[in-house]
Each structure stands twice: as C-alpha cells, then as structure tokens.
N, C-alpha and C positions, 0 to 999 in steps of 0.2 A: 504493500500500500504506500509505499514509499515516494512514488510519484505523481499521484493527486495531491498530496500533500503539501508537496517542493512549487508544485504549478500554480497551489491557491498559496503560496507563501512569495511565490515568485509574481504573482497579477499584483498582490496589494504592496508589494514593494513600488513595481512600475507604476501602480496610481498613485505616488507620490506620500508615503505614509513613513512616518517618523520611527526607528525602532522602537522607543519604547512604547507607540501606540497597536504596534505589531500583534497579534496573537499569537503567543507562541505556542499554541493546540488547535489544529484545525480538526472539528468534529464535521463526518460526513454521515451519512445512510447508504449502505452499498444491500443488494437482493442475493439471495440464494441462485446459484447460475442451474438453466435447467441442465439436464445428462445431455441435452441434444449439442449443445454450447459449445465452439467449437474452442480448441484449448488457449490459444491467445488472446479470448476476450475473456478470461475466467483465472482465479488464483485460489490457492490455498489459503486459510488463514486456520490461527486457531487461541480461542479463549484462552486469558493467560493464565487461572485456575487450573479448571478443571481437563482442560488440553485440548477441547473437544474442536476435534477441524469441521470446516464448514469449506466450501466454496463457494464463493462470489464472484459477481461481474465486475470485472475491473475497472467500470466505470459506475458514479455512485445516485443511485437512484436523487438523492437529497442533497447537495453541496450544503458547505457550512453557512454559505447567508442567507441560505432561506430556513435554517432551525434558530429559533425565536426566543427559547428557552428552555431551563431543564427546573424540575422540582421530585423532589422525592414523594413517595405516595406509599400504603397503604394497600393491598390487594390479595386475594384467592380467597380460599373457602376459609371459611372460619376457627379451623382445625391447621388449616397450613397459610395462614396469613405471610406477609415477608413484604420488605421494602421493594418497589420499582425503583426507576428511574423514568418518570414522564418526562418525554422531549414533546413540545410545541413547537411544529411547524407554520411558516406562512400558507398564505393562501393558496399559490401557487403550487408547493412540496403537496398541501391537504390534496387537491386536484389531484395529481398526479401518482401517489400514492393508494387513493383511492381506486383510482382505477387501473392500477396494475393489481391493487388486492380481489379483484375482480374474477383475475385468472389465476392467478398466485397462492392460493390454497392448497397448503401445504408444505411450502417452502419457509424460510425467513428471512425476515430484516437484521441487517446486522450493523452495528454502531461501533467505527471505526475512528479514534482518536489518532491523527497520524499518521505512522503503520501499523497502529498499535489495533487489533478487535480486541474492545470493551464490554461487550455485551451484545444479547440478542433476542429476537421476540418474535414466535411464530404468528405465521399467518393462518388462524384456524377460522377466522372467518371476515369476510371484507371489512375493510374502514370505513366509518363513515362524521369520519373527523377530523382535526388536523393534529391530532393528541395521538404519540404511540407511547406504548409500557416495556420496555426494557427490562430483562434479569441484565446485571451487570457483573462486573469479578473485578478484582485489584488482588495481588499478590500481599501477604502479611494484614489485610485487613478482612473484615465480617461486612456481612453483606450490609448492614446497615451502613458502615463506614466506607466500604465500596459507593454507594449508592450516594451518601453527603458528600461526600471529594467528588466524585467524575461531575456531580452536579454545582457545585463550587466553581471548579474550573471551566465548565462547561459556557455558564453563566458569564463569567469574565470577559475569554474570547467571544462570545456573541454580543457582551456591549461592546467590545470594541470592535465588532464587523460591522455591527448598527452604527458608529460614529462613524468610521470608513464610509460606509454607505451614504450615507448624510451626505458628507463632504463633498463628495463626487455628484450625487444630486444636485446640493446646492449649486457646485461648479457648472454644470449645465444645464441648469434654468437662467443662471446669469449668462451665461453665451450666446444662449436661443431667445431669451427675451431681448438680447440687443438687437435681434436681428427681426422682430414682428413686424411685415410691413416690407421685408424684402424675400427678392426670388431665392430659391434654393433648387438644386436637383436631387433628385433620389432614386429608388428602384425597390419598385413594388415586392415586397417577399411574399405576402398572400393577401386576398380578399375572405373577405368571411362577412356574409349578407351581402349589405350596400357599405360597407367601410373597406376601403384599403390601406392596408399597411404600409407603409413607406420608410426603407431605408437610408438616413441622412450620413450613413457611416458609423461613428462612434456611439448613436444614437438610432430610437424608432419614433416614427411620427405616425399619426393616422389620417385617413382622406378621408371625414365620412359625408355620407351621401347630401347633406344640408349644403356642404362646400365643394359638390363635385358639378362641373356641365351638364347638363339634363342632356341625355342619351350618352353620354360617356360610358365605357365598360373600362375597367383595370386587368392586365394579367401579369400571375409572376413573372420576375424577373422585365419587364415592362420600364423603362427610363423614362421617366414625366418631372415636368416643373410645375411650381407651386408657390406661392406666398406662405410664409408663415403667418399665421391669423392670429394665431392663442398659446399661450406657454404656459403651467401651473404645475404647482407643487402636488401631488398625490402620493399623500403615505412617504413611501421611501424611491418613489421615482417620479420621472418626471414625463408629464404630460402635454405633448408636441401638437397640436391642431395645426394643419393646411388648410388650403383651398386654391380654390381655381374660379372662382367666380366673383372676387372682390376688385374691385377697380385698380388695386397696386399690379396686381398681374400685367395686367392688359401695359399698364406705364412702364413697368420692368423690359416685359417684349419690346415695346419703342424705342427705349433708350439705346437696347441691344442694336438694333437694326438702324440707330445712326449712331 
C-alpha cells in the first residue's frame, strides 16, 4: 500500500502545503479484490494482530478526503458487545460505497493507514449511509485502545485534509471570480439531463440548460466557449456556472474577430 500513500503525500505537497500542516497518516478505504481480478490490480495485505490476509484492489475504493471523521462506538449483540471504529464519509464516498455494496456481498472493506491494514468490516449487507463500523487491531494494545488511537489520529489528519481542502477552494473561487464576465474555453467530459459539464482544466464548470442556446446539444469531449456567469463557494468546492447566452459572449467573439 505503499504507493497511494506517497501519491496523496506527494499531490498535497505540490498544492503548496507547509510541512507541518502535512498529515503524516493518510487513511484510505480499499475493497476485497474478487478471484476473477487479474493479479496486478490486487495485493496482499494482512491485519497487524491477528495476521489475517485479505486481498485488495490496489486502488482504494474511498481516498483520504472524502472520510470526514472517525468516532468510537459501541456494537453487537448484547452478550459480545466491543468497540468499532465508525468512519464518516462524505457524500460522494456515501454514493459510491453504497453502490458497490450492492454487489459486494460478501467480501470487505478494508481500512488502510498508509501501508499499514488497520482494520476491516464485512459487507453482509448493503449500505445505506455514509457511516461504516470497523473491527480494528494495533499491536500491544486492547481493542478498546486500538479503537481510541486509530480514531485520534485518524481525526487529526482529516482536519488537516479539510484545511488543505479549504485552501485550494478558496484559491479558486478567487481566480474564477476574477474572471465573471469573461470568455473561457473548455471541453465537455459529460452531459447528464440538460447540464453539461465542462472542463476548465485544473477545475469543472457546469452549462446548465437556463445558460445554454435553445437547440444547442453538448457531446463529450466537445470544445465550446463560454462566459463565466456565477462562481460560489459550496461546502468544500467550488461552484463554476457558464453560459452562452448573456451578452459578454457575443462582445468576447467581437473583440476576437478585430
């Protein structure tokens, strides 16, 4: 696991992030790889306890900034209670998760600090939340002290992937709000309804149908210009509105053309 790790340690170095705001524990979610899986997208790992190998897909279902948080919990039958570890995921991980538990019945999730597998949680029946339950393991401690440390640290690095995150939002809502009111190019990644998506590069913008030409159709990969209309802050990203139907378009084209 050694090289997801280095590559989300290596992107928030390049977004311009200060060592000591660094995390120095990148938690991921990686799946149970099926027998069909052919050997290079799949690894061994194995719980640092109890030894138990599992195989996973090398690449990980959940990356570290979209888990939100960790808290310790309380669960099983009343006769064999024991601590989890609850991980919250955002919205996007919840999606996503959910619907690979869909098919995934039977296999598990497994909670990767690192290179290190911390813990794991069958899939015995679909998700339908953005909440998983973890058993965990740490070497020389009891499951409860396993359970408070991984979620300790856990917690740490996720505020600092959420200030990271911030930053970089904020940095590009101030770039694209300077720019409301002037042409841009892009290239369509996908339509879905009447909005198309539009790639600015470093960023995604949307065309939706209020700010598109009446009879216009979009297709991927499709090169179109646009006005930027609208920029806003949402959550932890940021929100690019186009168009093609407001008068700076039409004066952007002119100016081109002499």
């Amino acid at each position: 696991m050694r090289l997801p790790a280095l590559l989300a340690l290596a992107v928030l170095s390049l977004a311009g992030c200060k060592s000591h705001d660094m995390p120095e524990e990148i938690a991921s979610i990686f799946v149970e790889a099926s027998p069909t899986v052919g050997g290079s997208l799949k690894q061994e790992v194995r719980l640092p306890v109890s030894g138990l190998p599992i195989t996973v897909m090398t690449r990980a279902l959940v990356p570290a900034e979209q888990i939100l948080g960790t808290q310790p919990v309380m669960a099983g039958e009343p006769d064999l209670r024991q601590e989890f570890l609850l991980v919250q995921l955002d919205r996007k991980a919840a999606i996503d998760v959910m619907n690979y538990t869909h098919s995934g019945i039977g296999r598990h999730f497994v909670l990767v600090i690192n290179e290190n597998a911390v813990g794991m949680m069958p899939i015995d029946q679909p998700v339908t939340d953005g909440n998983l339950l973890f058993h965990v393991e740490q070497k020389g401690m009891s499951n409860s002290e396993a359970v408070r440390e991984l979620s300790r640290r856990m917690n740490v690095s996720a505020l600092k992937i959420q200030k990271i995150r911030e930053a970089e939002r904020d940095a590009i809502h101030d770039e694209f709000e300077e720019q409301v009111g002037q042409m841009v190019s892009g290239v369509v990644t996908r339509v879905e309804g009447a909005t198309a998506t539009v790639s600015l590069g470093a960023t995604e913008a949307i065309l939706p149908r209020s700010e598109q030409i009446p009879g216009e159709s979009y297709h991927a990969n499709e090169r179109i210009r646009a006005t930027i209309f609208e920029v806003r802050k949402v959550g932890s990203r940021v929100k690019i509105i186009l168009s093609r139907i407001r008068p700076q378009l039409v004066q952007r084209l002119f100016e081109q053309e002499i």
